[in-house]
Wavefront OBJ file of the C-alpha trace (Angstrom):
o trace
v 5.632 23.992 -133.504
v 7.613 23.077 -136.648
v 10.915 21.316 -137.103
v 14.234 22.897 -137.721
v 15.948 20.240 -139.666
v 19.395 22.503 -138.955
v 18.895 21.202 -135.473
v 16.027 18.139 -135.811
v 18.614 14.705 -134.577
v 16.718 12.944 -137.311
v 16.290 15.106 -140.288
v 14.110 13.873 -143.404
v 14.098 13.908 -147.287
v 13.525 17.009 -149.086
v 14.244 18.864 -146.004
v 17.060 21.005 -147.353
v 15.467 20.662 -150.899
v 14.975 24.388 -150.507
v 18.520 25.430 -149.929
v 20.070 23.152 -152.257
v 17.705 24.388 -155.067
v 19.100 28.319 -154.312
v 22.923 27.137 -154.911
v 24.934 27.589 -157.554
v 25.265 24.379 -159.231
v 28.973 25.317 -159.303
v 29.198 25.132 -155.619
v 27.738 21.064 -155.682
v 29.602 18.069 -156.202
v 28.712 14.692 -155.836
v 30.450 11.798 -154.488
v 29.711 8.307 -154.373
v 28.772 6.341 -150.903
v 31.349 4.392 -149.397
v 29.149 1.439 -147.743
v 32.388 0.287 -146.098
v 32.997 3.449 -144.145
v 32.612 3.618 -140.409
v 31.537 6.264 -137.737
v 32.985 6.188 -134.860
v 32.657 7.984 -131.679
v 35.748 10.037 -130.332
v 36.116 12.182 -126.747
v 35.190 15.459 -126.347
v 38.604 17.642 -127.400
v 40.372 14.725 -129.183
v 41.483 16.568 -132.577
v 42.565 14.995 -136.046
v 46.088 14.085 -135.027
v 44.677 12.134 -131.813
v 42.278 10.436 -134.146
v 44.238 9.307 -136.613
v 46.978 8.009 -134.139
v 43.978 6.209 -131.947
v 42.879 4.518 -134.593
v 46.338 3.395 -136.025
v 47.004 1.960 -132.598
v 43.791 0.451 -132.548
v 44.574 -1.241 -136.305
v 47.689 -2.239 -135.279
v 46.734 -4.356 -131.998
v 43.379 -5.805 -134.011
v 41.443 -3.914 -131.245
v 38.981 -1.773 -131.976
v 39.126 2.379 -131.308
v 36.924 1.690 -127.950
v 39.270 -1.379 -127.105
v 42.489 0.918 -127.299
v 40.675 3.824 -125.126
v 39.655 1.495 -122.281
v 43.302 0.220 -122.279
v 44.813 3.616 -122.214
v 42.464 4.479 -119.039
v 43.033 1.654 -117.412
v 47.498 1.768 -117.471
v 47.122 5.513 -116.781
l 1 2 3 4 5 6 7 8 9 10 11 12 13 14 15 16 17 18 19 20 21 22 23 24 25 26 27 28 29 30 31 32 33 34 35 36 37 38 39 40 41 42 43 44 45 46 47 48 49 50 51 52 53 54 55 56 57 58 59 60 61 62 63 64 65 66 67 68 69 70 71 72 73 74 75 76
């Protein structure tokens, strides 16, 4: 059975060499790496606005995002 790296939780080099080569070079732009960014984790149905507010809270009190959530639970 082969991979589908569309789907594949761990997908590898060259595996979307294929698609990339049929663009248009128009359509591609490249963009540096930020090695300072962050991923983080948010609930199921949380949109932007929610986000971004979380995580100003969460900046404000020097907490992190998880921090804030587990407050918010817990004075509900």
């Amino acid at each position: 059975m082969s991979k589908n790296p569309w789907t594949d939780p761990d997908p590898q080099p060259g595996d979307f060499d294929a698609e990339i080569d049929a663009m248009d070079p128009r359509d591609i732009q490249f963009h540096p790496g930020n090695p300072d960014v962050k991923l983080t984790r948010l609930p199921a149905g949380m949109d932007a606005d929610d986000a971004k507010r979380l995580a100003e809270l969460a900046t404000e009190r020097g907490k992190t995002i998880g921090e804030v959530l587990a407050e918010l639970v817990r004075s509900a």
